[in-house]
C-alpha positions in Angstrom: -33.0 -1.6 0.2 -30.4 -2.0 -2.5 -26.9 -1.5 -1.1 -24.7 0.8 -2.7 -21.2 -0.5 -4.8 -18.0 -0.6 -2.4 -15.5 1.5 -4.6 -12.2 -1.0 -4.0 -9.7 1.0 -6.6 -9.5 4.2 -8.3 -6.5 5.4 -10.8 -5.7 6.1 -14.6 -5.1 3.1 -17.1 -5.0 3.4 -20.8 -8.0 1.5 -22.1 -8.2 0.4 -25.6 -11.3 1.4 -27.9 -14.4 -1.1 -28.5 -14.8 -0.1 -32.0 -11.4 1.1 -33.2 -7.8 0.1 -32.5 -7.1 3.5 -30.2 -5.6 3.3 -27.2 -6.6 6.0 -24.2 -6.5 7.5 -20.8 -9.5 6.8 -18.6 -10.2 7.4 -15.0 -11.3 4.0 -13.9 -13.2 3.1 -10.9 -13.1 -1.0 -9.4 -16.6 -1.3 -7.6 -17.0 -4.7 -6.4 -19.5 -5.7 -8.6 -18.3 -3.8 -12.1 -15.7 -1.5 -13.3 -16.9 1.7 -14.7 -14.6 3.9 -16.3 -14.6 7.8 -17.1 -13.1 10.4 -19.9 -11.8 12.5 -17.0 -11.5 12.1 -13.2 -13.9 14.6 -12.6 -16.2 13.5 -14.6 -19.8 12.3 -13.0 -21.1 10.2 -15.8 -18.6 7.2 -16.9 -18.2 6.5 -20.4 -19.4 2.9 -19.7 -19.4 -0.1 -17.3 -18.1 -3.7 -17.4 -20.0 -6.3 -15.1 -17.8 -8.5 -13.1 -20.2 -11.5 -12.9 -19.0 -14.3 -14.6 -16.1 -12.4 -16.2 -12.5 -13.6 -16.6 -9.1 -12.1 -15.9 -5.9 -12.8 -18.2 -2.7 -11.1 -16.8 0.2 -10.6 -18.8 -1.5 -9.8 -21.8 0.8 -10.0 -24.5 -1.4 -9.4 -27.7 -0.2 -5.8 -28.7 3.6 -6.5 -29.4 5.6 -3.7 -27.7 2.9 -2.9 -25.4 3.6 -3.5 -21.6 1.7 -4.1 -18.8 -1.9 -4.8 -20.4 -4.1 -7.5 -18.9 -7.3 -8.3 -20.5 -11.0 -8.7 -18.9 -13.7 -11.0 -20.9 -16.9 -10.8 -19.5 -19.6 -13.3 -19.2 -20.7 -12.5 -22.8 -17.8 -13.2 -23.9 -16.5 -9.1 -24.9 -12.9 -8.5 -24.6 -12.1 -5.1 -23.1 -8.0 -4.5 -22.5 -6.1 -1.9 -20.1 -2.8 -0.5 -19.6 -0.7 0.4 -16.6 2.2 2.3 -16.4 4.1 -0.2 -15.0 4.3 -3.9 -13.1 3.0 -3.0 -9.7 0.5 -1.1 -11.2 -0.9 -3.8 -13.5 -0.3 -6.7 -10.8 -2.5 -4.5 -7.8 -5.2 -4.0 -10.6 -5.5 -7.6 -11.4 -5.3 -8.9 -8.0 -8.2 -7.2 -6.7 -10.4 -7.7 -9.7 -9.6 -11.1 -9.4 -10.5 -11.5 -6.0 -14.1 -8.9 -6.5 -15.1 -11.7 -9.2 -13.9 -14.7 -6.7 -16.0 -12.9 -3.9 -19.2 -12.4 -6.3 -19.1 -16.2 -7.3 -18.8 -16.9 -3.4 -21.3 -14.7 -3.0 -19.1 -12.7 -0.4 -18.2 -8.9 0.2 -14.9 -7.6 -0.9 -12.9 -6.6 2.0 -8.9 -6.1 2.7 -7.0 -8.2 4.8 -4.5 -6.0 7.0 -1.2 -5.4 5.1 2.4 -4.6 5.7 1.5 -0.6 5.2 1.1 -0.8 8.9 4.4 -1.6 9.3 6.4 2.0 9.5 9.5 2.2 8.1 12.3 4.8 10.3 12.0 7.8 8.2 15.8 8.2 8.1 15.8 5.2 5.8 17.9 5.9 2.7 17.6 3.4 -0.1 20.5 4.7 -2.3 22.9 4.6 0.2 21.8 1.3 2.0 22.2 -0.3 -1.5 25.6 0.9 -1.7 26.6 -0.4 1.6 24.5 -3.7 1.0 27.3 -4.2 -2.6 30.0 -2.7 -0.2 32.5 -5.8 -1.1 34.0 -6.2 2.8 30.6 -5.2 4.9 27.8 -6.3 2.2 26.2 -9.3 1.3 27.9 -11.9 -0.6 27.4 -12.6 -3.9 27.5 -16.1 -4.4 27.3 -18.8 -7.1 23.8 -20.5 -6.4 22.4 -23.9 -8.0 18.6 -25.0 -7.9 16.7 -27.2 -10.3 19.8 -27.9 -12.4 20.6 -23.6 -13.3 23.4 -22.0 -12.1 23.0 -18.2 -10.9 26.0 -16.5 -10.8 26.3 -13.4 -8.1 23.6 -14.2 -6.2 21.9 -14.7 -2.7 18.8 -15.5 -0.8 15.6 -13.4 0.5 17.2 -15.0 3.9 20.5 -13.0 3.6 19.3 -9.7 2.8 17.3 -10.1 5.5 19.6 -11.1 7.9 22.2 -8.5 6.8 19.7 -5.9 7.3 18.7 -7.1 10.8 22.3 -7.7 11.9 23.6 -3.4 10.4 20.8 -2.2 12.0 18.6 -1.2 9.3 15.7 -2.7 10.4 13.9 -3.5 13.8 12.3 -7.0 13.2 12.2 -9.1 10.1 8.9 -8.1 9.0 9.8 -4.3 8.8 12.2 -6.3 6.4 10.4 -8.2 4.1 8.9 -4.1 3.4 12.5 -2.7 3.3 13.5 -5.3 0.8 10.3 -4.8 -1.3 10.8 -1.5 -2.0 14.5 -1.7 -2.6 12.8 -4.3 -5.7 10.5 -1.9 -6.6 13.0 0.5 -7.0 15.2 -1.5 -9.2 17.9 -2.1 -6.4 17.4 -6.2 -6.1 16.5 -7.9 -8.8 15.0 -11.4 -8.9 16.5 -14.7 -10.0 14.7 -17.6 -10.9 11.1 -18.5 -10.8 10.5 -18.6 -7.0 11.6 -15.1 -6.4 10.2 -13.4 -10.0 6.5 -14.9 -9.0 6.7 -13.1 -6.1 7.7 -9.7 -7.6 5.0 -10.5 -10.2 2.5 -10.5 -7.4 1.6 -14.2 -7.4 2.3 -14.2 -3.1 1.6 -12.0 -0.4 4.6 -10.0 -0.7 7.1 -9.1 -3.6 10.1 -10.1 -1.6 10.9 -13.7 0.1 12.4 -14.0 3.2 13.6 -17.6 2.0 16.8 -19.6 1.6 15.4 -20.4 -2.0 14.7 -17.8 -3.3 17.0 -15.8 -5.3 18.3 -12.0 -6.4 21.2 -10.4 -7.4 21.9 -7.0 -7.5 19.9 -4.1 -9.9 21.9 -1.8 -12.5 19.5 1.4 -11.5 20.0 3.1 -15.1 18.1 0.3 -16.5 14.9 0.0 -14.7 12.9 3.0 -15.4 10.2 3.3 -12.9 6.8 5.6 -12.7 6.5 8.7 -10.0 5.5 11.6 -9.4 7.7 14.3 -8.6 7.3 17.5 -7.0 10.0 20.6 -6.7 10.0 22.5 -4.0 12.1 25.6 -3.9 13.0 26.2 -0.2 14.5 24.2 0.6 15.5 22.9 -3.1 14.3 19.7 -3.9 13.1 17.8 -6.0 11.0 14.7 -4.0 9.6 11.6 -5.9 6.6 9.5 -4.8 4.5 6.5 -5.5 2.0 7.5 -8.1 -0.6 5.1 -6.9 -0.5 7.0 -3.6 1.6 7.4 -0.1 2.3 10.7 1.9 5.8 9.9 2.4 8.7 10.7 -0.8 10.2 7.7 -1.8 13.3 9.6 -2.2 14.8 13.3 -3.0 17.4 15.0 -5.0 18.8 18.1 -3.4 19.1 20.8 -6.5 21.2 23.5 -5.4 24.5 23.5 -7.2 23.1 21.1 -9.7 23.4 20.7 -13.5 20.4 19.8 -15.9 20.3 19.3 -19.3 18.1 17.6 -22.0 19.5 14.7 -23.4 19.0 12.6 -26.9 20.8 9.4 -26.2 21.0 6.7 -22.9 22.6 3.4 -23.2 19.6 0.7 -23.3 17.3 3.8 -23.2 15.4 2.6 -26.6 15.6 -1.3 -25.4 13.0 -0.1 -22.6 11.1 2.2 -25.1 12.9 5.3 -23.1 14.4 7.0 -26.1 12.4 10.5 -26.2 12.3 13.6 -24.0 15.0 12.7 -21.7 16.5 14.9 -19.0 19.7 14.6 -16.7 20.1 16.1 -13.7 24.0 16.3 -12.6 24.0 17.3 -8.3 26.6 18.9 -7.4 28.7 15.8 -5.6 28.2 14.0 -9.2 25.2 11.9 -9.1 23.3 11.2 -12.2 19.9 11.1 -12.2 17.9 10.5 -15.9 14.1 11.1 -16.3 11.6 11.0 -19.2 9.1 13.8 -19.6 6.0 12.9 -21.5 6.0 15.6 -24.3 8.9 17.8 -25.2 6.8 20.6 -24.4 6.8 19.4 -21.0 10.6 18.3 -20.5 11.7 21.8 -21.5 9.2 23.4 -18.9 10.8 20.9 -16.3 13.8 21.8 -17.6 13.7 25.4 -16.6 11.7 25.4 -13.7 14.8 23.4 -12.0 17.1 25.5 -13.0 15.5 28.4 -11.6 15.7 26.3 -8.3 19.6 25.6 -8.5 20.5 29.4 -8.6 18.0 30.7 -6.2 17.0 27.7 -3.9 18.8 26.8 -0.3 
């Protein structure tokens, strides 16, 4: 009896056209033996299928110009087919299990997971924003030092092993693998940033985790306004906030921004906004003890219903 294909991934990527140079949205669906991909989520017939047998992976693609995050799949014949995430840990996750369903049909294997650090729980209490500023706090934090490896100099830096340790020794953390998962999503979130190769092909997805709990490898601190990230968001009026999550998935918010009091406004113009294609149908959101938060809505249509719908929130929420 033929056995049925294990589903590995699910999620929207923009797929380019076969026949013409259009770029859309398709609901596409990793099996471990294809990839079959869909006009709509709900949607019970896909739009076609790509076999996985014999095909190759290439991850960055950089053949569109100002395109990010594309990685291209040729398949045994030789056809070219090219998607786009919505950003880096999006892309990497894609390409490193389609890479490893062709590696296990070549080995002639079944797909399957290995346990990962998402069974590590972090306290709930955990407050990025705030740990980051206590982590650049210039008497308590982590020094910023001047590092040297392979003849380049990095200026304001320091290792995987520091943060580490200065997160085990303020209490942030209860062992150093709940950690190396702290310190990854402080990366993800634009907090850390990584210097030199060791520590960039790790946030790349080229090792088991995106953050190195070693003496060479290298970060520096994030400037938040300039790395625009993906979530989803969800406003909530009682009590009033405005809660962000991972759009790949997770029940827990990656973080919150309490509305009531709070200012929002559309606006035109954020420094280095256009240099990370962020220039339209931006919003700010002022809370009332004068943090700044920016977001980019995806129409205008869209970033004037967001618009109001907080609002509404700040005068009547608790």
């Amino acid at each position: 009896m033929e056995r049925e294909p294990k589903k590995i991934r699910e999620g929207y990527l923009v797929k380019k056209g076969s026949m013409f140079n259009t770029w859309k949205p398709m609901w596409v669906v990793l099996l471990d033996d294809g990839i079959e991909f869909y006009k709509k989520k709900i949607d019970n017939s896909p739009k076609g299928m790509i076999p996985l047998k014999g095909s190759s992976i290439n991850s960055p693609c950089q053949d569109f110009g100002k395109r990010m995050f594309v990685f291209k799949l040729t398949t045994a014949k030789q056809q070219d087919h090219f998607f786009q995430a919505a950003y880096l840990e999006e892309r990497d996750a894609w390409v490193r299990d389609i890479k490893k369903a062709i590696q296990c049909i070549e080995g002639g294997q079944r797909f399957a997971r290995k346990s990962t650090r998402k069974s590590i729980r972090l306290p709930e209490t955990i407050n990025l924003s705030a740990l980051y500023l206590s982590m650049k706090d210039s008497n308590k934090g982590i020094k910023e030092l001047k590092l040297e490896k392979d003849k380049k100099v990095f200026n304001h830096c320091f290792t995987g092993s520091c943060v580490i340790d200065w997160l085990v020794s303020n209490n942030a953390i209860r062992n150093r693998k709940e950690g190396l998962m702290l310190a990854s999503s402080l990366l993800n979130e634009g907090y850390l940033q990584p210097a030199g190769d060791t520590s960039k092909n790790a946030a790349e997805g080229l090792t088991d985790t995106p953050f190195l709990d070693l003496s060479d490898a290298y970060y520096y601190f994030g400037h938040r306004r300039k790395n625009w990230k993906v979530r989803k968001f969800v406003l909530r009026e009682d009590p009033a906030y405005l809660h962000y999550y991972d759009p790949a998935g997770g029940e827990d918010p990656l973080g919150a921004i309490y509305l009531r009091g709070c200012v929002v406004t559309a606006v035109e113009d954020i420094p280095d906004a256009k240099k990370h294609d962020v220039d339209t149908n931006l919003f700010e959101i002022i809370t009332a003890n004068e943090v700044h938060y920016f977001l980019q809505a995806a129409t205008p249509v869209e970033r004037t219903e967001w618009i109001k719908a907080i609002q509404v929130v700040c005068r009547t929420g608790k």
